[in-house]
C-alpha positions as CSV (number, residue, x, y, z in Angstrom):
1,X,0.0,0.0,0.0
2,X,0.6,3.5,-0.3
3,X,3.4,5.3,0.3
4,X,4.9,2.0,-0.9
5,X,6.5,2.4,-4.1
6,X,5.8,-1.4,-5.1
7,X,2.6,-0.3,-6.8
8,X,4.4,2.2,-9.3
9,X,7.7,-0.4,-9.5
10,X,5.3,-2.8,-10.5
11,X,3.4,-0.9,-12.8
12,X,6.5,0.2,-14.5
13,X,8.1,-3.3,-14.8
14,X,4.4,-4.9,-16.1
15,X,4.6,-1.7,-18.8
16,X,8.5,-2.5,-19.7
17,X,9.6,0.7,-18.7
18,X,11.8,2.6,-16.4
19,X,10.1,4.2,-13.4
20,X,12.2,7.9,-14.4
21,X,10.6,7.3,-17.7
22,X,7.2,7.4,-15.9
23,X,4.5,10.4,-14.9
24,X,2.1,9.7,-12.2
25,X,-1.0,11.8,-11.4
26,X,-1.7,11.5,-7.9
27,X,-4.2,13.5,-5.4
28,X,-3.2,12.4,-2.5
29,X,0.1,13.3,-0.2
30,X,0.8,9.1,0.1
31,X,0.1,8.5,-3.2
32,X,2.6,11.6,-4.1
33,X,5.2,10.0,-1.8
34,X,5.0,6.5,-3.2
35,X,5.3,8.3,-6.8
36,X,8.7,10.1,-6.0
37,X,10.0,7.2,-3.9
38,X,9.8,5.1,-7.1
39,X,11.8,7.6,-8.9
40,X,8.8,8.8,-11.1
41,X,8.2,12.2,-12.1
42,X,4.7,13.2,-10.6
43,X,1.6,16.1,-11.0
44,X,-0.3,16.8,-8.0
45,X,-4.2,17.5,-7.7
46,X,-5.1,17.9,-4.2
47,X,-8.7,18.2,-3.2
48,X,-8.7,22.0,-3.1
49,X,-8.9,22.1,0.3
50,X,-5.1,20.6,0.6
51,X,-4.1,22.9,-2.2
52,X,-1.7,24.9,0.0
53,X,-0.5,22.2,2.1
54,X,2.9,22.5,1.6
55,X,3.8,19.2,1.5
56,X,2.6,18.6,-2.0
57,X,5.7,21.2,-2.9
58,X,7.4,17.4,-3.3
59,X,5.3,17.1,-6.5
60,X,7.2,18.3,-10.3
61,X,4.0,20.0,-10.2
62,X,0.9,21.1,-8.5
63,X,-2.5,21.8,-10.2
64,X,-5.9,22.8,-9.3
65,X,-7.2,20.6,-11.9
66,X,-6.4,17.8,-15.2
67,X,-7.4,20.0,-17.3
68,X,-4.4,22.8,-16.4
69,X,-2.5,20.0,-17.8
70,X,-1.5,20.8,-21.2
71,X,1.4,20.0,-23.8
72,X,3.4,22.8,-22.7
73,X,3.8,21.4,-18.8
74,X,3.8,18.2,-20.5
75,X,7.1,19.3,-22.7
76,X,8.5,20.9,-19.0
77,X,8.1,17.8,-17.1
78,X,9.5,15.5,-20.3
79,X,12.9,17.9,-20.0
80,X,13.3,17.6,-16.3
């Protein structure tokens, strides 16, 4: 369980590639934690009450919502 990595690792492996190869989506602050512990690049969208918890600062990136994701923080997070 979460903030396990095994989940992600696992995911990765079953896909045939590499977790730093990888972008997770995760609204929660364990799910978040299990992303980066696997060594995956990951957005954050908190319930908007959490949205300034600064915790979530351990996220590539935070959004309010999907649909702020776009090609241009897509091309960002590919480079990083």
């Amino acid at each position: 369980g979460k903030p396990h990595p095994a989940v992600y690792l696992t995911t990765a492996n079953m896909l045939n590639v590499h977790p730093e190869e990888c972008l997770a989506f995760e609204d929660s602050l364990p799910g978040l934690i299990a992303a980066k512990a696997a060594r995956m690049k990951c957005v954050a969208v908190p319930e908007a009450h959490n949205l300034s918890d600064p915790r979530f600062s351990l996220a590539d990136e935070v959004l309010q919502s999907l649909e702020e994701f776009d090609p241009q923080l897509w091309g960002k997070l590919n480079s990083l």
